[in-house]
Structure formats: C-alpha cells, structure tokens
N, C-alpha and C positions, 0 to 999 in steps of 0.2 A: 406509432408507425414510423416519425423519421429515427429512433431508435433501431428499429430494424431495418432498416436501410441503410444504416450506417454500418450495422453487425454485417448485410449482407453484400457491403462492398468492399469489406474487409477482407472475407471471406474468399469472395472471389479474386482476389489481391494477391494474398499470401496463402493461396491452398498449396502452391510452388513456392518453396524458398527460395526469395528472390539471388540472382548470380553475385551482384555485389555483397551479400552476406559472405558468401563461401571464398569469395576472391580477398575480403577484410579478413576471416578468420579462418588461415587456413590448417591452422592449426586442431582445429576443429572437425571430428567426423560428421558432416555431412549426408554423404549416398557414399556407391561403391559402384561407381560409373564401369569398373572394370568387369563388374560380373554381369553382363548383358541382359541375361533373364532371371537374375533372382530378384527377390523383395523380400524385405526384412520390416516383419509385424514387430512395432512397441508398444506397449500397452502401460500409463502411468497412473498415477497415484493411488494404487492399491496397496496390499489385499484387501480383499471388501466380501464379504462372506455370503454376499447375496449374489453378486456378478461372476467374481473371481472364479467360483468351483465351475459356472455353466461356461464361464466363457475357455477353462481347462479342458472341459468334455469333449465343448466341439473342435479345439485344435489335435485332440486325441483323435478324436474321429478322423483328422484329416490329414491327420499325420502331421503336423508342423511346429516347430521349434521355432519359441519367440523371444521375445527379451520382454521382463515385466520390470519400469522403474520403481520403486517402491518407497512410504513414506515411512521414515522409523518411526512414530506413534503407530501406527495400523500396522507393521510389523509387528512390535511390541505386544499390540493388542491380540493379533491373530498369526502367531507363530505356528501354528498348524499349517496354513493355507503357505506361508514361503515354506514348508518344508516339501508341499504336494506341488507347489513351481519346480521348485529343482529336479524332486524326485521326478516330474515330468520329463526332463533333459531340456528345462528352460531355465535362460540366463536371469540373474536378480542383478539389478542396477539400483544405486542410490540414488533417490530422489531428493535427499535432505530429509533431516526428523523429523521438520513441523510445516513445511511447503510455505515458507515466504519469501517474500519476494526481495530478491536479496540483492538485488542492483545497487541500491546506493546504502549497501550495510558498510560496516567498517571488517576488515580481513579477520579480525576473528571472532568477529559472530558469525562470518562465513564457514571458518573453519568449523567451531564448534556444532553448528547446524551438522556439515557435512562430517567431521567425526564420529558425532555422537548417533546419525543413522549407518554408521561404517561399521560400528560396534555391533549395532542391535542385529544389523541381517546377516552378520557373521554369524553371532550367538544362534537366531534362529536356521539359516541356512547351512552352517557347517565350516562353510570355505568364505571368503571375500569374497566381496564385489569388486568388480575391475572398472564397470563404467559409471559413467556419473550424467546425468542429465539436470539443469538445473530448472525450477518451479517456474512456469510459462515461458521459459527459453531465454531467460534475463541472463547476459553476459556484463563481467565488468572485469576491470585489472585485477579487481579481490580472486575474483569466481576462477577466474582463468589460471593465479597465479597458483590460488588454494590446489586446487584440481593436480596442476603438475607436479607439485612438491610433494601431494598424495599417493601420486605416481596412479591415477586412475585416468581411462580413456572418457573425453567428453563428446555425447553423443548427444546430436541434434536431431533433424530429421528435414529431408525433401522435400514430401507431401503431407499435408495437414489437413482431411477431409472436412473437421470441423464439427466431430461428432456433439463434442460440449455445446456447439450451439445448436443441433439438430435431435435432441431427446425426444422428438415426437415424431421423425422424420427421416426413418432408416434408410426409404428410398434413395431421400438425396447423399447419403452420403453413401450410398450404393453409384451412384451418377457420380458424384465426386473421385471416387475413386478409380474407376473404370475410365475418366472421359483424360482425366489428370495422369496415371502411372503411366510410370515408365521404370526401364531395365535400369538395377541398380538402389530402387527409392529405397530410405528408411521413411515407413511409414507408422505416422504418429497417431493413436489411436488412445483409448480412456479402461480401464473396467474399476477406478475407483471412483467412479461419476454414477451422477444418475441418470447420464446416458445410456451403461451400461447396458440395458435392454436391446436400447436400437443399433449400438455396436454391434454387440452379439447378431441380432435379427439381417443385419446390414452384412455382415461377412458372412454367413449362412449363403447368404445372396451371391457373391461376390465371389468367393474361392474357387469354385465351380466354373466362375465364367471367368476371372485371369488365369485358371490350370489351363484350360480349351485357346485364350490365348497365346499358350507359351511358356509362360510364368512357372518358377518354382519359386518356395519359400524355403528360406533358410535362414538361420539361426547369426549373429553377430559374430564376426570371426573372433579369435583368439590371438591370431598371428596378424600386426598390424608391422609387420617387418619392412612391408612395401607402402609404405601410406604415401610416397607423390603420387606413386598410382592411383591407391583408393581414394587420394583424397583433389586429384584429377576434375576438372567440371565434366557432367556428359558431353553430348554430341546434341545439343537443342534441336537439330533438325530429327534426331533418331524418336 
C-alpha cells in the first residue's frame, strides 16, 4: 500500500516535466511550445511483436506519424517490425542496445551502448537515426557530451501519463492525458512494455477526443534550425 502511494505521488509530480528541468538543460528537446496545437506521440523501448504491429494499425487507422525509440537488442531481434515503422512514415530513435541506466557509466560505455544501437537500426531501418533518447530519462555529462559528438538530437518529453505504472488501467492514463496536454507536448508513451495493451486501449480512447479538441498529431520535425524557439518554455497559463 505505501509502495503505491509513493508510485502515485510520483506520478502525479512529474506527469509534467517540471520548468527547472528544461530551464537546466536547455539544450535538450523538451515540447515545441511554438506549434500551438500539435502533439508529438513517442513510443519507447520496442519493437515488441506482440504490441508494436497493433499499436501500428491503429496509428494507420488514424492517420498519425510517430516517433518510436527503440532498443538495439529487440531491433536485432525483430528487424522486420523497424522496417514496417519506417515503411509506415514513422521516425526510429535510439534507445541504446541494452536499456541501462547509464547515469553514473563511464563515457564510453555510454558511447558504446549508444553506437552499437546506431549500427543495428541503420542496418535494420536503412537510413540513421537522428534522435536519441536516453533509458528512463537519465542525463549526465557522459550522455550529453556522447549525444553531441554523435551529432544526434536528444529528445525528452513534456507529458509522461505513466502508462508503465497503469498496465491494468487505461482509463487513467486516458485521464492523464486529456486533464495534463497541452499544445506543443512530446508525449511519452511505451509499446515495448507490458503495458502495451492499455497504451494501445487508452489512445483508442483518447485521439478521438484531443482531434474534437483541436489537437493534431505530428511527426518530430527534421529542421531543428530554430530551436530557441522550439526549445522556448510554453505559456503555463495557455
């Protein structure tokens, strides 16, 4: 019980990435406070052969271009599934090969993590990956410094509904997302999880009712030519 109490004040904490974060690193993509009503779905550590193909269908369904980060082992493993991302007109980002937690690694175990998934989703995808997000959003001098030399965009995320902790529980992060967005989020979402289900079940819910508010979805830009812009706090009151 106070185990879950603690997960759900967490939760409720950081479903918004807090301003101090983006004001420390602002080097860092963040949102895209500049695009008023888009939102930008990411979906990490896949491919996963059970989630991935359903959770493709219904963005096909719905017309929407996502960004999926991806782990090079499950790359590796199911190169079919990043070939059916791309061929979808959706972005691959490197997750790292093996998803640890690399805060206090030495730089080039950092490196190595993130080359050696640079490699595989090339090999499987065709083209590079340009962004990088790193396993549970661990930042350090290593991560940061790896990332630029790489010459790859590090992408964080806004809104964090918190599906990993809600697998039985699509509702809420149907509530989460809906009471939390705003114009501009990168929102941080799973289909390499065993949440997958309720991801999926939860935006089934959800697309439908932010398009009726306004909302479009769109894809990670390319051109990051303006980033004091984009990379700007919103308007908190907006």
């Amino acid at each position: 019980m106070e185990k879950s109490l603690k997960t759900a004040a967490v939760m409720t904490l950081f479903q918004r990435t807090p301003n101090f974060a983006r004001r420390f690193l602002p080097q860092v993509i963040w949102c895209f406070p500049a695009r008023t009503n888009e939102l930008f779905l990411t979906f990490d550590d896949g491919p996963d052969p059970e989630f991935t193909p359903a959770l493709l269908s219904l963005l096909t369904k719905h017309e929407i271009r996502a960004a999926f980060f991806l782990i090079g082992k499950k790359a590796r493993k199911h190169p079919q599934l990043v070939r059916e991302i791309v061929a979808a007109g959706h972005l691959v980002g490197n997750h790292t090969m093996h998803h640890p937690r690399l805060r206090w690694r030495r730089r080039l175990i950092v490196k190595e993590e993130i080359q050696s998934a640079q490699e595989v989703l090339e090999d499987c995808a065709g083209i590079p990956a340009r962004f990088f997000r790193p396993p549970y959003g661990a930042l350090s001098p290593a991560i940061l410094g790896t990332v630029r030399e790489m010459n790859l965009r590090m992408i964080m995320w806004s809104l964090m509904p918190g599906d990993v902790w809600r697998v039985d529980n699509p509702s809420a992060i149907v509530s989460s997302i809906i009471k939390y967005v705003r114009g501009g989020d990168i929102i941080l979402l799973h289909d390499g999880h065993r949440c997958g289900p309720a991801t999926i079940s939860a935006l089934r819910e959800t697309i439908p009712v932010l398009r009726e508010k306004g909302y479009r979805f769109s894809v990670l830009p390319d051109d990051f030519s303006s980033t004091r812009s984009l990379m700007s706090l919103p308007n908190e009151g907006s």
